[in-house]
C-alpha positions, 0 to 999 in steps of 0.5 A: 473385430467384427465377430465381437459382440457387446449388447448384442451388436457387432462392432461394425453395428456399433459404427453405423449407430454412432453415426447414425445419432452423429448425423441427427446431432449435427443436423439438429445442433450446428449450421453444418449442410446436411450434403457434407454431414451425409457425405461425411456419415458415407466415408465413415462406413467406407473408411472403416469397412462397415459396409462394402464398397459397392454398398456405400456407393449405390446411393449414387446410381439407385434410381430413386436418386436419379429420378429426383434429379430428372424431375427437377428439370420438369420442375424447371420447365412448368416454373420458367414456362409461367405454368405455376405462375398461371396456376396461383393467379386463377386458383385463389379468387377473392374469398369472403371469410378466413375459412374459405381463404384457407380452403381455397389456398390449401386445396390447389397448393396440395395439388401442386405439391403432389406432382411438384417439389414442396419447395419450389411450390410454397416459394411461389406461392409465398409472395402471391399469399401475401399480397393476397391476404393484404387484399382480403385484410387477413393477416398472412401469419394466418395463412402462411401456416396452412401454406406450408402444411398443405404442401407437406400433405399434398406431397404425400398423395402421390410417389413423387410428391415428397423424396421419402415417397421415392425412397421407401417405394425404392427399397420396397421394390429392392426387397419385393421386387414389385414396382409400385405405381405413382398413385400407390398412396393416393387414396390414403394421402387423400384421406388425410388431406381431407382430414388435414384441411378440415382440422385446419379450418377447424383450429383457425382461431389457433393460427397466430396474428403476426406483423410481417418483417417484410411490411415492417421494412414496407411500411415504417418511416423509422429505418436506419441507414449507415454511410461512410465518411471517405478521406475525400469527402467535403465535410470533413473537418466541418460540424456537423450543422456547417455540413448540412447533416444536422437537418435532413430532409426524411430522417436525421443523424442519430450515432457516429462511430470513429474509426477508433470505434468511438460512439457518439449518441445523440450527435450535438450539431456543433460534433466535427465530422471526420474521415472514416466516420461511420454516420447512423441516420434514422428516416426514409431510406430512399431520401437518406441515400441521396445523402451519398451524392449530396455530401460525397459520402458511401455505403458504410461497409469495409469494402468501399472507399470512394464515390468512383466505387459505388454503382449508382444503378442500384436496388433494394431488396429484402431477404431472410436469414435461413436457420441453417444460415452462416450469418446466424450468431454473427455481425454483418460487420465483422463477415465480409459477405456484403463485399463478397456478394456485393450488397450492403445491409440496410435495415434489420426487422425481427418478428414484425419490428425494425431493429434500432441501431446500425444494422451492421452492428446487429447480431442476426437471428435465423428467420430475421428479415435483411434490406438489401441495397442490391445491383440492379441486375443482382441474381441470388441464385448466381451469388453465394448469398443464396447458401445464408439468404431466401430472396423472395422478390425474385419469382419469375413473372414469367407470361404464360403462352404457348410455351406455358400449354407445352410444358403442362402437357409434358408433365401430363404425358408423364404422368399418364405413360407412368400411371398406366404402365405403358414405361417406368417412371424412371424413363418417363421422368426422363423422357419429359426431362428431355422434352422440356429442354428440346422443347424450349421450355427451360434452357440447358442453363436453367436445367443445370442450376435447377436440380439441387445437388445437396438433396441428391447428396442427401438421398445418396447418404440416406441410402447408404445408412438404411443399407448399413442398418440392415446389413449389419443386423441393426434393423432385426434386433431394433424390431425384435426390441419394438415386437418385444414392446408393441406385442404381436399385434401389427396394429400396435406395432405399426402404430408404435413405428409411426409415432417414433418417426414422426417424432423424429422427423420434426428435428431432422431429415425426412428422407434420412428418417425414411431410410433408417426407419424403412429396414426396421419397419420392413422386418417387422412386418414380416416378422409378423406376417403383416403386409409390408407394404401396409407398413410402408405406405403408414410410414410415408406418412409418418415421416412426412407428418412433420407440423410441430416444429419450424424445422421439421421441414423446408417450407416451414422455414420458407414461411417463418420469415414472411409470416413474422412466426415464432418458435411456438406458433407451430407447436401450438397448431402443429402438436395437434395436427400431427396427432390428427394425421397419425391417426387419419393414417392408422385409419384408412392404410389398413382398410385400404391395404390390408394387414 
């Protein structure tokens, strides 16, 4: 089966490119975890033959994976020591202009970046920019944006600022056998960085002026609540005015719904009340809750029944709707994810404006802000809520101490054991893994929960594919098809390469475009006698440069909430800044290693 040959593939070719395109279409169209679809991608290859067993599992063991999972305990330990907190607080300052804010907001958050996950960078610093920018009296819409940016180019300064850096140095050394150091793209993402930031102060004007959800729910006295009339409730059999709910204090009755799902709106005070009545209040949400003591009613959700249920030491909080969320397209009343997570939707804002209506009713769009009525204790991160929710009220307020100087010399340490090739950076990511935890600077617990093992799923099925695409001779046929195109000159070719993987980058992974770009571009460059790692080092680049779109990378989806965006705002600044880097790159990679 394998000797056949149909466009001059084999069989087995024609396997891994149905699905690679299955992993990008299911990645770009469905709410799937990009961990299952890799997963699934993987027992594909192993199922059918395609690629040797040893083959399909190396992922698992290849240092690259291994690594991203010691430095999420390093990350772990810098967070849980207040070292970033302590970081944001002294980096900012109190700027005069909008320029300087975006200066002095870019430059730490790149240097942050470049040592520490991108994620867990601008989740941090998201909270801090907005309480800043109210200081300052710029809208956060305007500053989100270069948040989210400087992270991605901050990143690609140093191997272990971004996944794709660690990927494409692993496969480097797989097939040169030459360790890259940790600095290798220091000075080309250093250019770029430098390009990125001025043409970011330069297209300011381009950065949109958004109302923030989060000081739509802050701010108005227009929310609306929804509490449940139980079969025990006093007023029941009453109107509405001899209940005392005609007139209340911080908002009013707006809409009753049956329990026959009967509608009634506006609500006459002369309307009976009934058991199982769903009452919709519009007000200050704070005093319209009180109304559950005051006329034995409860949260309007399917899962309480009685006043004896309700926990009455309870907060608000506020939430957004990941883009890759379950919740997107559904209504909180017909999932039972209030009852699973124990929470009860408050209110719904969507680009900058509270929805009227009962918010359990609400069709959710990725990117809209929830209010939450929470457990006083509650921990996403210990709830499911955290696979369709980004909290952003539970940073740690950690106070910096002795601990905070440890774990910053920790990370020191490895840093200057790898750079100066004294031990790999593999041992030396290790050793100040361990020394985190031995040190106290995060607990075993908190080393556990730290390392996100769907990235390292993600990173082991990237692997799988990039293996697949060149052992089947996909990778040399897709570079003699390029050459054909692009020429002999390996400008042009490198050129041609980079444009197509940061154009896919924008609708996908970026460690999944490094893997499948990574065995095209290598052979190109030999094909060419060009220098490999030339080509490398632009595709790191490339694959990163992903400015265009809110879903070309996670912390793009961090800030899509809290600033209020749209889909446009990033195409409109994005569009350009990726054509800027692409060319920054193009420039400096080949004067620095030269073809």
């Amino acid at each position: 089966m394998e000797s056949i040959i149909f466009l001059g593939f084999t069989l087995n070719a024609w396997i891994v490119i149905a699905t690679v395109l299955l992993v990008f279409t299911l990645m770009l169209c469905t709410k799937l975890p990009a961990d299952f679809v890799f997963l699934g991608a993987m027992t594909v290859l192993l199922v059918t033959g395609t690629l040797p067993v040893n083959q399909v599992l190396a992922g698992f063991s290849s240092s690259s994976v291994v690594l991203v999972g010691a430095l999420f305990v390093v990350i772990a330990g810098l967070v849980h020591t207040g070292t970033m907190q302590w970081i944001v607080k002294y980096a900012l300052g109190t700027p005069k202009s909008l320029k300087m804010a975006i200066l002095r907001l870019m430059l730490p958050v790149a240097a942050l970046s470049s040592f520490l996950s991108n994620t867990t960078v601008v989740a941090i610093f998201i909270k801090v920019v907005k309480i800043w920018s109210k200081k300052l009296n710029i809208a956060p819409s305007k500053l989100l944006i270069p948040l989210s940016y400087a992270s991605g180019m901050g990143g690609i300064c140093t191997l272990i600022g971004t996944p794709p850096n660690l990927l494409i140095s692993g496969f480097y050394t797989e097939q040169t056998g030459v360790q890259l150091s940790i600095f290798t793209p220091t000075l080309a993402g250093l250019f770029c960085l430098a390009v990125g930031v001025l043409s970011m102060l330069a297209m300011q004007k381009l950065l949109p002026v958004r109302k923030s959800p989060e000081d739509a729910l802050e701010e108005t006295n227009d929310y609306t609540v929804e509490l449940l009339v139980p079969s025990s409730a006093e007023c029941i059999g009453k109107t509405v005015k001899e209940a005392g709910l005609d007139t209340v204090e911080g908002g009013h009755l707006i809409e009753i719904i049956r329990f026959d799902k009967e509608i009634i709106s506006p609500v006459d005070e002369d309307e009976f009340i009934m058991g199982g009545d769903r009452l919709i209040f519009a007000g200050k949400v704070d005093e319209i809750l009180k109304l559950r003591n005051s006329h034995q009613l409860v949260n309007a959700t399917h899962h309480v029944f009685s006043l004896d249920e309700i926990d009455s030491n309870r907060k608000l909080r506020m939430a957004h709707v990941k883009f890759s969320s379950p919740l997107v397209g559904t209504r909180m009343a017909d999932s039972d994810f209030e009852e699973r997570n124990n929470v009860v939707l408050v209110a719904v804002a969507r680009e900058g404006e509270r929805i009227n209506g009962s918010p359990r009713e609400i069709v959710l769009e990725k990117g809209d802000t929830l209010l939450l009525e929470c457990p006083q204790h509650f921990n996403p991160e210990e709830s499911s809520s955290t696979s369709a929710l980004q909290f952003f009220e539970t940073d740690l307020l950690v106070k910096s101490g002795k601990k905070t100087l440890v774990s910053s010399l920790i990370l020191l340490a490895m840093i200057l054991l790898s750079s100066l090739d004294i031990i790999p950076l593999l041992q030396a990511s290790f050793l100040a893994a361990f020394a985190m935890i031995i040190c106290r600077c995060c607990s075993i617990d908190q080393a556990r929960r730290s390392i996100d093992w769907g990235l390292l799923m993600v990173f082991a099925g990237s692997i799988s594919l990039g293996s697949a695409i060149e052992y089947t001779g996909i990778a040399n046929r897709l570079a003699e098809s390029i050459l054909s195109v692009c020429g002999t000159d390996p400008m042009y070719a490198m050129a041609c390469i980079c444009l197509l993987g940061t154009f896919i980058t924008e609708f996908t992974s970026n460690t999944a475009t490094a893997a499948i770009f990574f065995p095209i571009t290598y052979n190109i460059a030999t094909t060419l006698n060009a220098n490999p790692l030339t080509f490398c080092v632009a595709l790191m680049i490339a694959v990163s440069s992903s400015f265009a779109t809110p879903i070309g990378s996670p912390t793009h989806m961090l800030v899509y909430g809290p600033g209020g965006y749209r889909f446009s705002d990033f195409m409109r600044v994005g569009f350009f800044m990726n054509l800027i880097i692409l060319a920054a790159s193009l420039f400096i990679t080949p004067i620095l290693f030269p073809l």
